[in-house]
N, C-alpha and C positions, 0 to 999 in steps of 0.2 A: 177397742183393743188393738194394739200393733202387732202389726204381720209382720217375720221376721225372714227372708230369704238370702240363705247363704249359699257362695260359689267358691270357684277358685280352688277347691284342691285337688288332689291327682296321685303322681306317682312318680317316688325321686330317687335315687342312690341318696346316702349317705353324706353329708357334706352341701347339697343342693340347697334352692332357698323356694319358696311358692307365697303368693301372695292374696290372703282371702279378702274375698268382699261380704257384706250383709247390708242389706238394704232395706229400710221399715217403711210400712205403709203407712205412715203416720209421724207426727215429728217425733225427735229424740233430743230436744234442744230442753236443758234442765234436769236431764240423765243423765247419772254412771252407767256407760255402759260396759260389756267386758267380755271377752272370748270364753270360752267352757270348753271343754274337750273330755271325750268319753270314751279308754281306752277299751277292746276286749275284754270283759271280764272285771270289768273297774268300774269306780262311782265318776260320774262324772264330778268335773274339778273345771275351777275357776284358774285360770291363768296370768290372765291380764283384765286391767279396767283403766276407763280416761274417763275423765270428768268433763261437762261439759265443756269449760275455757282450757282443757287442752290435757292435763298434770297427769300421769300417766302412771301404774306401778304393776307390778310386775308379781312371780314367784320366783323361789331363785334359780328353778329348775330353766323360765325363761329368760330372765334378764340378759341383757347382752345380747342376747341371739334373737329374738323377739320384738317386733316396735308394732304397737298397737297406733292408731290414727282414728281424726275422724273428720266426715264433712258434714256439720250440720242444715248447712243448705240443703243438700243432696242426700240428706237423710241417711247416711252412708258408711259404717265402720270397717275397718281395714287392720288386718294383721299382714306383717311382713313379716315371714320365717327366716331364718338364713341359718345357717349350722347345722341343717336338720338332723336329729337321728333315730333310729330305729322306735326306740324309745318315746318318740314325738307321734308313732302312729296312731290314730284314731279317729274320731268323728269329732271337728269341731262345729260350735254354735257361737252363736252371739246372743247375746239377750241385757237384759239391764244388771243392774250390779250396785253394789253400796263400797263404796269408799272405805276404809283404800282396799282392801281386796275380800268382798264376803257377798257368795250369792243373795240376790236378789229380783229371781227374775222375773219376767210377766206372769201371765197365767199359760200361755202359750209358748211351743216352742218353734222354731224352724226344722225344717229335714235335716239341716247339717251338710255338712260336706265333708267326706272324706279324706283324709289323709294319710299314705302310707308309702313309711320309706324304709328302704331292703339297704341293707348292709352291704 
């Protein structure tokens, strides 16, 4: 089963950009994978997913502002924020995902990493 550990978030104004990592203890070569985020009081939600050769899709809530990445050498998913707002606070995760954007995750999940940006 892949170990999922995610880093990288923090604490931004309004406008600021942060950039997560998630790194599995196992390959991810032949997976969608895809960022998740779980606000206050909300279901968690799928954001973004990249297929393994690269193709990437989005919600509309992120497009534009959002560029999901991956290394599969390095075992290694990457969200780049940019635009952030208030409304982007929460707990992101990584996990696997189905094309083009519909949970599908492990059986496990990561801690997550926080995100939270003040107005």
């Amino acid at each position: 089963q892949v170990q999922l550990v995610e880093s990288g978030g923090g604490w931004v104004t309004a406008g600021g950009s942060l950039r997560l990592s998630c790194v599995a203890s196992g390959s991810i070569l032949g997976y969608t994978m895809g960022w998740y985020r779980q606000a206050p009081g909300k279901q968690r939600e799928l954001v973004a997913t990249i297929i393994s050769g690269g193709a990437t899709n989005y919600t509309d809530s992120t497009k534009g502002r959002f560029t999901i990445s991956r290394d599969n050498a390095e075992k290694t998913v990457y969200l780049q924020m940019n635009s952030l707002q208030p409304e982007d606070t929460a707990i992101y995760y990584c996990n696997r995902a189905q094309w083009p954007l519909r949970p599908f995750p492990f059986n496990t999940w990561g801690q997550g990493t926080q995100v939270t940006v003040s107005a």
